[in-house]
C-alpha positions, 0 to 999 in steps of 0.5 A, a space after each residue: 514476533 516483533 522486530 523491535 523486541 530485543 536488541 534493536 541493532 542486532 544483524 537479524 533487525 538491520 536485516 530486516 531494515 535493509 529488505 524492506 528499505 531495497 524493495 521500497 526504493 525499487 518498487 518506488 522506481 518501478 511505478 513510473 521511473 524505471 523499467 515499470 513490470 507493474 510489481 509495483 501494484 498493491 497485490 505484487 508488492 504486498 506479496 514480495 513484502 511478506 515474501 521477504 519476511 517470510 510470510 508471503 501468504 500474509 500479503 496475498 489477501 489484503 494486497 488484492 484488497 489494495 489492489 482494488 482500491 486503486 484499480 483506476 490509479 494506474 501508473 501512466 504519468 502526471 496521471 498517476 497518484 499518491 504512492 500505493 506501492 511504499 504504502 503497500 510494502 509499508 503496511 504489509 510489512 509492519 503489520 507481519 514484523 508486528 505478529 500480523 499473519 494469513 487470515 486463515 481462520 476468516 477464511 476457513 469460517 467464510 464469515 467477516 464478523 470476527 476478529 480477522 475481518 476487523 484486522 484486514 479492515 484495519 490494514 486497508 485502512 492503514 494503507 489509504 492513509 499511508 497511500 495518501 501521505 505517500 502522494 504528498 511526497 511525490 509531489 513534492 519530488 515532481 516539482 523538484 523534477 520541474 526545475 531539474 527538466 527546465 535546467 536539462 534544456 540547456 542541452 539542446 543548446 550546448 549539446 552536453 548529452 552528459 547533463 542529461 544522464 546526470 539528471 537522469 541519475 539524479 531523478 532514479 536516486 531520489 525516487 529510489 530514496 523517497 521509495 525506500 524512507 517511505 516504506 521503512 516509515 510506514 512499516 515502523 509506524 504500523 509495527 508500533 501501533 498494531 498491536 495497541 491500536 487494535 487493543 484499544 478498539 472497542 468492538 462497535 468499532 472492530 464491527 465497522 472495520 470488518 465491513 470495509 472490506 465488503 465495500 471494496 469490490 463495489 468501490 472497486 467497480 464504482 472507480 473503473 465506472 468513473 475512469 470511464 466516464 460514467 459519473 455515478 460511480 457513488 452509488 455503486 459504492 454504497 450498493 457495494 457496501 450494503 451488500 457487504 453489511 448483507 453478507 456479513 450479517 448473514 454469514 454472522 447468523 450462520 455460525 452463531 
């Protein structure tokens, strides 16, 4: 199924426009603007995306890959970075209206050396990217919010409380509108080039992206390590990812 085959402005594909655009513009506002249920984490949002499309389980198994990734980015202030829930919803959704579907297969083998391994390396990967994209708007939008912040102090002075709410809205719009261009970009990207993109991967390179999901958990650790303090976090990656080549190559052997 593609949400591009046919007639593009049919009810069904604006639908679908709408849904991914609704829930890009109220996760982006749940990260750290509005209400913060923390539906905004890789792992939620991935799942409502799929959820919305109707395939909820599809973003169950890289969302909690995401949501390791950025374990130690959590949304509390100017301490938050780049913009994981647009990519999450983004790439989740494009990879689903693109034919991208639950890994079942890699799990019901238990081994990460086939083509469903390549697929989850290649969404994570999609995700850092759109992740990092993402963050250069947000700060472009925080420096937007400095020079609205300096004009809200003119308050204090007059006393004008109706300014304040009017930044206020004016602060949730643009987030929300930043959330929801982002995840209809990202989605409309990754709907277009999954399919080719992965056609036109050689199989060294479909071998290495099956690995990235190996090294998550140890990047994973490695990160939380680091927040902490503890500055060798590196290395714990790469024990990470050998451990990952390890079990790949040995789950490989074992269905040969």
């Amino acid at each position: 199924m593609s949400w591009l085959a046919g007639a593009p402005l049919e009810s069904g594909a604006w639908l679908l426009w709408c849904e991914v655009a609704l829930l890009g513009a109220l996760l982006a506002m749940d990260e750290n603007s509005f209400v913060q249920t923390w539906l905004s984490q890789p792992l939620p949002a991935a799942v409502l995306a799929g959820l919305v499309l109707g395939e909820p389980a599809a973003g169950l198994l890289p969302g909690a890959l995401m949501q390791l990734v950025v374990i130690g980015n959590l949304p509390v202030g100017a301490s938050f970075r780049l913009d994981p829930a647009s990519a999450a919803v983004g790439v989740t959704a494009g990879a689903v209206l693109a034919g991208w579907r639950a890994p079942v297969d890699l799990l019901a083998r238990s081994t990460w050396s086939g083509g469903p391994a390549a697929e989850l390396g290649a969404l994570l990967v999609l995700f850092a990217a759109a992740s990092v994209a993402g963050g250069r708007l947000v700060r472009l939008e925080r420096l937007a919010r400095l020079g609205w912040m300096l004009d809200g102090y003119r308050s204090v002075r007059d006393g004008d409380l109706a300014r304040l709410e009017r930044l206020h809205a004016r602060c949730l719009v643009t987030t929300a509108l930043r959330g929801a261009a982002l995840a209809l970009s990202i989605a409309v990207v990754v709907s277009l080039v999954w399919d080719p993109g992965l056609a036109l991967l050689s199989p060294r390179w479909r071998g290495a992206l099956a690995l990235v999901p190996l090294a998550v958990p140890g990047l994973a650790v490695g990160t939380l390590l680091d927040r902490f303090g503890y500055r060798r976090s590196l290395a714990l990656v790469g024990i990470g990812a050998a451990v990952g080549f390890l079990v790949a190559t040995a789950a490989g052997q074992g269905v040969r």
